[in-house]
C-alpha positions in Angstrom: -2.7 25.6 -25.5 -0.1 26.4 -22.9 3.2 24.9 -22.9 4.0 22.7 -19.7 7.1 21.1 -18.8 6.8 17.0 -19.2 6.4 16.0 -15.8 3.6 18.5 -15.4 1.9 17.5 -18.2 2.0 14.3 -17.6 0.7 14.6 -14.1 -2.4 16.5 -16.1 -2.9 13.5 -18.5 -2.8 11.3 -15.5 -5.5 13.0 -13.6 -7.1 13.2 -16.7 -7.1 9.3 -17.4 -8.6 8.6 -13.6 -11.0 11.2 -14.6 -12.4 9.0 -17.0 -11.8 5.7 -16.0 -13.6 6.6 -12.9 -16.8 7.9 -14.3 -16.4 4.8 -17.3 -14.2 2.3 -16.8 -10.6 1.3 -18.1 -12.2 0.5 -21.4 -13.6 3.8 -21.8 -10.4 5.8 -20.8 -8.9 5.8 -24.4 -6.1 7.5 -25.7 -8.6 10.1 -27.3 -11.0 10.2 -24.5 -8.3 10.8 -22.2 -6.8 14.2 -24.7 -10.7 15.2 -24.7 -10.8 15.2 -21.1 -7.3 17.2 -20.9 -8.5 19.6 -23.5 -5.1 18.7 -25.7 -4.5 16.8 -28.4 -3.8 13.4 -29.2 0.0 13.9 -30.2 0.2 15.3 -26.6 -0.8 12.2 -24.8 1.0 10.3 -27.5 4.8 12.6 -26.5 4.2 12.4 -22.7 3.4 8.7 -22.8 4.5 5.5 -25.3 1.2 3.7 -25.3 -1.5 3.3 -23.3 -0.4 0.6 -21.3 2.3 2.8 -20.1 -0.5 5.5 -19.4 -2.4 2.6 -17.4 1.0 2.2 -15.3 1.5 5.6 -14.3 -2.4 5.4 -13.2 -1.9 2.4 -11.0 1.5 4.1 -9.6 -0.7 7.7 -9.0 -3.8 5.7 -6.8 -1.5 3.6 -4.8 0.8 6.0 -3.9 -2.6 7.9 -3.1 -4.0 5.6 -0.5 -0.8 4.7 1.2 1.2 7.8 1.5 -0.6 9.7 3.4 -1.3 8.2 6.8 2.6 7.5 6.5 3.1 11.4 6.0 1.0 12.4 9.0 3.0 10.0 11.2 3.8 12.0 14.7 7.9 11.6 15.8 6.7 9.4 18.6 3.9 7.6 19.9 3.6 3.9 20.9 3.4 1.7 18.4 -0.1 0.9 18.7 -1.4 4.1 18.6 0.6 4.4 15.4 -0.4 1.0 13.5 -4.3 2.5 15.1 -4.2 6.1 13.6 -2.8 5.1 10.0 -4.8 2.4 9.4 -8.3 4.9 10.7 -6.6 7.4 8.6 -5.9 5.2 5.5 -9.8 3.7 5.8 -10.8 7.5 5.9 -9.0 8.1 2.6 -10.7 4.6 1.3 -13.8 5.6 2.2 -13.8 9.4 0.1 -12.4 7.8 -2.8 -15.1 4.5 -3.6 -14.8 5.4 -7.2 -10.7 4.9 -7.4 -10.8 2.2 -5.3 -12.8 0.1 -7.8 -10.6 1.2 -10.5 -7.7 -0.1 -8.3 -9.2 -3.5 -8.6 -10.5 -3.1 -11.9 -6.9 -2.0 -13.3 -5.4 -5.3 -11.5 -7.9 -7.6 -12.8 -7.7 -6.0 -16.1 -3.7 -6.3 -16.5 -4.7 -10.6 -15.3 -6.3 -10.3 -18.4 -4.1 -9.3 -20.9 -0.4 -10.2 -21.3 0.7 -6.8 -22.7 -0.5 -5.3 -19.1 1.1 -7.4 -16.7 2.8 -5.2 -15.6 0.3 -2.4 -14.7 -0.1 -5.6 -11.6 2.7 -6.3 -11.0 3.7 -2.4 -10.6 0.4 -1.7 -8.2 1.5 -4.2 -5.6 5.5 -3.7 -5.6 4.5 -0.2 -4.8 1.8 -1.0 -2.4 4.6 -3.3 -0.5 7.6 -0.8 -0.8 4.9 2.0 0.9 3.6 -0.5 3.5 7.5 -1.1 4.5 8.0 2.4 4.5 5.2 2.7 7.0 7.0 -0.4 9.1 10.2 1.4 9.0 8.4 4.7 10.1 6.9 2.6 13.1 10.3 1.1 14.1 11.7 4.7 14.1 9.0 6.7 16.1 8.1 3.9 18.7 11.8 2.3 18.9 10.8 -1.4 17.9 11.9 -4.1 15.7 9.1 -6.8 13.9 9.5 -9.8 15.3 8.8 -11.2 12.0 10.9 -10.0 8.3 9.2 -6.9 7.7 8.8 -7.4 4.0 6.1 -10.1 5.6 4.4 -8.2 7.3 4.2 -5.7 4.7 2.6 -8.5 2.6 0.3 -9.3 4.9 -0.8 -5.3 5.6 -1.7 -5.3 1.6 -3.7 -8.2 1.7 -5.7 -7.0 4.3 -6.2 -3.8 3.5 -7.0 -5.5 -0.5 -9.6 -7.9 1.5 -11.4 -5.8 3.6 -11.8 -2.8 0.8 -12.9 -5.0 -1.9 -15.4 -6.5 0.4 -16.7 -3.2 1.7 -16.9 -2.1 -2.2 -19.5 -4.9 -2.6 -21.9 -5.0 0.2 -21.5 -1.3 1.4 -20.6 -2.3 5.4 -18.2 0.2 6.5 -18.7 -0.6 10.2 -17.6 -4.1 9.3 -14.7 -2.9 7.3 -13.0 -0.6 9.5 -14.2 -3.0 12.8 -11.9 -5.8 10.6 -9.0 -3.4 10.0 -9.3 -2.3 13.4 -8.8 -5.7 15.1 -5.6 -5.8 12.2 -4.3 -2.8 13.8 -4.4 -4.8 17.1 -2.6 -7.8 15.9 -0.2 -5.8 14.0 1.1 -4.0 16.9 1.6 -7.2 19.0 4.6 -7.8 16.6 6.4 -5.0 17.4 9.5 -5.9 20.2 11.0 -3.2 22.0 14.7 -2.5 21.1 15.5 -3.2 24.5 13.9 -6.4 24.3 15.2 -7.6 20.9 18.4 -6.8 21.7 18.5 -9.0 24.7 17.1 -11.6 23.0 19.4 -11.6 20.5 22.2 -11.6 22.9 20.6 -15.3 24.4 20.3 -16.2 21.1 23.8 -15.7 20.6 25.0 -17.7 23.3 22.8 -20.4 22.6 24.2 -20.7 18.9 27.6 -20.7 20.3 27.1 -23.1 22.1 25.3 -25.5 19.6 27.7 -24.2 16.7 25.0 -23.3 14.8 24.4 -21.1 12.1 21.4 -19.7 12.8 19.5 -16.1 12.7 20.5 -14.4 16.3 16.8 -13.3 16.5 14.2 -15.6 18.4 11.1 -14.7 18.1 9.2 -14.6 21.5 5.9 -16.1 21.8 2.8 -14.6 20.1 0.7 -12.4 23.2 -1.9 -14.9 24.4 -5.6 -14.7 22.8 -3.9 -12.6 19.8 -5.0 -14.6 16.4 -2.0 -15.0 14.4 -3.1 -13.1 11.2 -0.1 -12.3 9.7 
């Protein structure tokens, strides 16, 4: 067996694991099904990783990274920000659809760590890393299309997850990828209606200023200007 540095091996036993859970299911991804599928032995999985709840972690940390990464990667230095929110999202639903089998393990991992006590945090991991990549993205926005979120962008960060989570789940049961990427598609749309110009924001916040003086307020300096007409409020 060739000797690999840690990091590499563990990246091997991780591909191995989705390997297996893919094809059989978390339950069937065991510590020895998982060293078969590797072609090493069990003290190897056993060295690179504590248990196999910590195996289960790194999973979850691998597929998420894995569907969000990439559109934000691919990102061009500037563009208006619907075009941007528009070509991620496509690109993201692209990814989503080539990869139905991890996508159920996704789900299957987060409903699995619901379950049990001793996995909690496989969850809890998936969606703090799904949020910190989805704010990346935001932050990635603001940069190439000079705009600020008229709303705090760990919201809206939220609320990308959520829909993304709905509208993939949904597709992974009754098949309807026109339906999927029309709803993440119309997402797109309302997303970008959050963005405010710099320009913009920054005059706003000046009136906001004054006002607060005036009123001796302590208040946040940005107002928030009226969602565009006909837009639903998804977010």
């Amino acid at each position: 067996m060739n000797r690999l540095p840690v990091a590499e091996r563990r990246e091997q036993l991780i591909e191995a694991a989705l390997n297996v859970a893919t094809r059989e299911g978390i339950d069937g991804a065991t510590v020895r099904a998982v060293a078969a599928e590797a072609g090493v032995s069990l003290g190897v999985v056993h060295y690179c990783f504590r248990d196999k709840d910590e195996l289960l972690r790194a999973m979850a940390h691998t597929i998420t990274e894995r569907n969000l990464g990439r559109g934000v990667a691919e990102m061009p230095e500037s563009a208006p920000v619907r075009d941007l929110v528009l070509g991620v999202l496509q690109e993201l639903w692209s990814n989503i659809r080539a990869t139905r089998g991890p996508q159920l393990l996704t789900y299957e991992l987060t409903t699995t760590s619901l379950r049990h006590a001793e996995l909690r945090q496989v969850g809890v991991d998936q969606y703090v890393v799904s949020w910190a990549a989805a704010e990346r993205f935001l932050e990635e926005v603001e940069r190439a299309a000079g705009v600020v979120w008229r709303v705090p962008r760990h919201i809206v960060a939220r609320s990308i997850i959520a829909t993304i989570d709905g509208f993939s789940l949904a597709w992974l049961v009754d098949g309807d990828e026109d339906a999927a990427y029309q709803g993440l598609r119309l997402f797109a749309e309302h997303l970008s209606t959050l963005a405010v110009p710099l320009d913009e924001a920054a005059l706003l916040g000046s009136a906001a200023d004054d006002e607060d003086e005036e009123r001796g307020a302590d208040v946040h300096p940005f107002v928030s200007p009226s969602v565009t007409s006909g837009v639903t409020a998804l977010a």
